[in-house]
C-alpha positions as CSV (number, residue, x, y, z in Angstrom):
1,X,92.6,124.6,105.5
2,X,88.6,124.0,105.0
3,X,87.9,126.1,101.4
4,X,89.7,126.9,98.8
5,X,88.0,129.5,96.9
6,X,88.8,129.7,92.9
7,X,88.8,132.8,91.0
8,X,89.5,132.8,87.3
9,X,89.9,136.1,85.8
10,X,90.2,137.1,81.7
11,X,90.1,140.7,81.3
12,X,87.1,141.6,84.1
13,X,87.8,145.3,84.7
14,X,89.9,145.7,88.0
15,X,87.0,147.3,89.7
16,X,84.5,144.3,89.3
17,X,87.7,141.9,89.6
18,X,88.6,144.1,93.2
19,X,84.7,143.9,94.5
20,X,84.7,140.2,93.9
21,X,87.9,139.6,95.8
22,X,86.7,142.2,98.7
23,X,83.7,139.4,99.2
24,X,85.1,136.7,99.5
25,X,87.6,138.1,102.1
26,X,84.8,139.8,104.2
27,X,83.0,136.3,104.8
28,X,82.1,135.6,108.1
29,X,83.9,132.1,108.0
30,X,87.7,132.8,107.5
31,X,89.7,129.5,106.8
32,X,89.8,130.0,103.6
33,X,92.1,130.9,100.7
34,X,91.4,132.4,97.5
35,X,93.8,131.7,94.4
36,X,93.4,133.8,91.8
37,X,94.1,132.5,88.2
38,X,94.7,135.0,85.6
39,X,94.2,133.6,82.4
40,X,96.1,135.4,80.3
41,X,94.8,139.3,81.1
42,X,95.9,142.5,79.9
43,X,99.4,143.0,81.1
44,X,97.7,146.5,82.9
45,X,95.5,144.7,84.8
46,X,97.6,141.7,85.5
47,X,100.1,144.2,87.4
48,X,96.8,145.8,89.5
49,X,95.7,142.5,90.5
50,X,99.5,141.0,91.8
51,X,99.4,144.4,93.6
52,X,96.4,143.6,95.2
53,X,96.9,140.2,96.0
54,X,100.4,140.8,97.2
55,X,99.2,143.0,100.0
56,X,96.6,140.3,101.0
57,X,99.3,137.1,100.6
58,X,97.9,135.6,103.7
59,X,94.5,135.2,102.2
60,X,94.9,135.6,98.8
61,X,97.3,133.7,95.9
62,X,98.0,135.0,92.5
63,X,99.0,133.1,89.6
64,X,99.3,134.1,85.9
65,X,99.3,132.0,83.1
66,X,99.0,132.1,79.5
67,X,95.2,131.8,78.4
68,X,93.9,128.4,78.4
69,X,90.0,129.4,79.1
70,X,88.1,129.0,82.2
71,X,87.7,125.2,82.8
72,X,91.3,124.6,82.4
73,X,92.4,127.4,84.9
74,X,90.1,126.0,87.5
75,X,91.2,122.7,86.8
76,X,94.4,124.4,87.7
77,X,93.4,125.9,90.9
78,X,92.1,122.7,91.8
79,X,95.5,120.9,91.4
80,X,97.4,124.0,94.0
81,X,94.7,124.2,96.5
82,X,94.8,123.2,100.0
83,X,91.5,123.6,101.1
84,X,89.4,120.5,102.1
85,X,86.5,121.7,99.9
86,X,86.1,123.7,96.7
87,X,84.3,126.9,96.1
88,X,83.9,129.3,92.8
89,X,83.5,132.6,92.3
90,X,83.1,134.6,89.0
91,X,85.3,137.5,88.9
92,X,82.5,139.8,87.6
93,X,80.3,138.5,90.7
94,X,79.9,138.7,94.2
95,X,79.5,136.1,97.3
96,X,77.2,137.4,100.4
97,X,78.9,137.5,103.7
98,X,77.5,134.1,104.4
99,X,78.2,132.4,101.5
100,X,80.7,130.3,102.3
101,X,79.3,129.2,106.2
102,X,75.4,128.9,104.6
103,X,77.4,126.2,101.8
104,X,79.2,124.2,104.4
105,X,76.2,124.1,106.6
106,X,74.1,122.5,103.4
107,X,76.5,120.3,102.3
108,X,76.4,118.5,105.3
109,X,77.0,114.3,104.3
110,X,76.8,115.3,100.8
111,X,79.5,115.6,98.3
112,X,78.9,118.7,96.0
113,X,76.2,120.9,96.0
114,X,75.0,124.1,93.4
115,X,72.8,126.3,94.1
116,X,70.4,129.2,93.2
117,X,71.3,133.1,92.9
118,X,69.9,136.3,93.0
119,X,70.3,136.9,89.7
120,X,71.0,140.8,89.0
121,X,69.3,142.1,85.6
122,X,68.4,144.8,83.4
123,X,65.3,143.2,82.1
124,X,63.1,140.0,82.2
125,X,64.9,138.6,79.3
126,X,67.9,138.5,81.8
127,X,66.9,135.7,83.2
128,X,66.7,133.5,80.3
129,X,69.4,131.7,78.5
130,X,69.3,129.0,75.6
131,X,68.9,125.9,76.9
132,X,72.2,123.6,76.6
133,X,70.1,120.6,74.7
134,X,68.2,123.3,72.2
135,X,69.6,126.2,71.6
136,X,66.6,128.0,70.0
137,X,65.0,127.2,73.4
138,X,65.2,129.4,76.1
139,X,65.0,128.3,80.2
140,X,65.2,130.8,82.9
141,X,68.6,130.7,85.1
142,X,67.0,128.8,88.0
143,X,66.6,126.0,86.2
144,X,70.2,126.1,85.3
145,X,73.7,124.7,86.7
146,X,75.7,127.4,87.4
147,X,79.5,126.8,87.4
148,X,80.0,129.7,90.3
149,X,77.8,127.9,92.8
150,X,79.7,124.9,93.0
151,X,80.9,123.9,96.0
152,X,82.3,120.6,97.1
153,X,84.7,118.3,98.4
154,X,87.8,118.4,96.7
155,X,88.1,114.9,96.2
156,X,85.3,115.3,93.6
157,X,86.8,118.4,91.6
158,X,89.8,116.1,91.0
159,X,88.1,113.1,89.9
160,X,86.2,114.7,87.3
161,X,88.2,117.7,86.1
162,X,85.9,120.1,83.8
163,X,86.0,120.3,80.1
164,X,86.5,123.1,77.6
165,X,83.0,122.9,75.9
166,X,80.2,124.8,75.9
167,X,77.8,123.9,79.2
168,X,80.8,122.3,81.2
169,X,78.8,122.8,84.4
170,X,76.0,121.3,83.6
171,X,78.4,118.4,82.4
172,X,80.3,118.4,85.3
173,X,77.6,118.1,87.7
174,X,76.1,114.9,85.7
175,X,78.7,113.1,85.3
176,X,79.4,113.8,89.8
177,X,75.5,112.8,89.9
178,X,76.4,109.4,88.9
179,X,79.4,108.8,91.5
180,X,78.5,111.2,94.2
181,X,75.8,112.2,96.5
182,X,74.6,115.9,95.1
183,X,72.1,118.6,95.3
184,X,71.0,122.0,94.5
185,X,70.5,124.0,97.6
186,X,68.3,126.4,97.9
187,X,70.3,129.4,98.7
188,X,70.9,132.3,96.9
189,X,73.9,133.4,98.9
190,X,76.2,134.0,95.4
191,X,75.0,137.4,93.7
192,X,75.1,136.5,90.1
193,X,75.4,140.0,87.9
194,X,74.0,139.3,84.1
195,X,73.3,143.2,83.6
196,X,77.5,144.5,82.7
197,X,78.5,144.6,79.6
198,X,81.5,143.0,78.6
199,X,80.9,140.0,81.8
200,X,81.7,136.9,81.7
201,X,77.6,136.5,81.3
202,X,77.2,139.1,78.5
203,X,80.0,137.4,76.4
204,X,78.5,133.8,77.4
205,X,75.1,135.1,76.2
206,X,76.5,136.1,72.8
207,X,77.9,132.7,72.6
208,X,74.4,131.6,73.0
209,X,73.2,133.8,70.7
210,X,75.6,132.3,67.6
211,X,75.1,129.1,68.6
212,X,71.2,129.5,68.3
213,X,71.6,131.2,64.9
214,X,74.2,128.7,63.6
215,X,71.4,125.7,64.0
């Protein structure tokens, strides 16, 4: 097996949840497999997603758990998966059909890469978060680490499992920046949606937002 592919999911609306899923299994490399990590969900929607899943058991693997947040649920995945490299997806998100061939391509000798996205907004202020060192300040995505655009040998997933604080990506790929050879690749290959309400970016924006007013 070449990638595993993790998915965490928190009560994303079976729709967005379903389009996600339905990218990653239409990429035009296939030895993959996605595990999907419910993290506690809405009984409702836990039942639509093992119904999915079920019917796609070849590609896809569904595990529930009670809710432990997102960095301990990948750390999960990373501790089942098979795959000889690790890849991310949002479940709110979406991966071009490329995604996964254009990343193994870049990687190349390296040993994790991120990368860019094309970034889907309402308005400018989309594109800006708080930045992770002062939260009154704001820096536009790009200049971010985004969790979701990880993609990497496994080896260096399970050396430096991620934490349950605010900005874990951004910690995560420091800390593999002093023990690996990493980059940000200039792709924009993951489609990265900060316009739905409710997403995993609306409610990390809020978080933002309280932590800037709590200063």
């Amino acid at each position: 097996m070449t990638i595993t592919v993790i998915m965490t999911v928190f009560n994303t609306t079976f729709e967005l949840t379903k389009r996600a899923i339905d990218s990653v299994l239409h990429q035009d490399f296939q030895d993959f497999e996605l595990i999907v990590l419910d993290d506690g969900s809405d009984v409702s929607l836990g039942v639509k997603l093992l119904e999915y899943c079920s019917i796609r058991q070849s590609k896809v693997t569904y595990v529930r758990h009670q809710n432990c947040g997102q960095s301990h649920a990948i750390n999960r995945g990373v501790k089942i998966s098979n795959g000889a490299y690790i890849a991310i997806i949002d479940s709110d998100d979406e991966y071009k059909p490329n995604h996964l061939s254009a990343c193994l391509t870049e990687i190349g000798p390296l040993d994790l890469i991120c990368s860019f996205t094309e970034t889907i907004v309402n308005s400018e202020d989309d594109y800006c978060v708080p930045d992770k060192d002062d939260y009154k300040k704001n820096i536009h995505v790009d200049d971010c680490t985004i969790l979701a655009t990880f993609f990497g040998k496994k080896e260096v997933f399970k050396q430096l499992p991620f934490k349950n604080m605010y900005a874990a990506d951004a910690d995560f790929y420091a800390q593999a920046a002093l023990h690996h050879r990493v980059k940000k690749a200039n792709l924009r290959t993951y489609i990265y949606y900060r316009n739905i309400a409710g997403s995993i970016s609306a409610n990390l924006k809020k978080e933002q937002l309280f932590l800037s007013e709590s200063l």
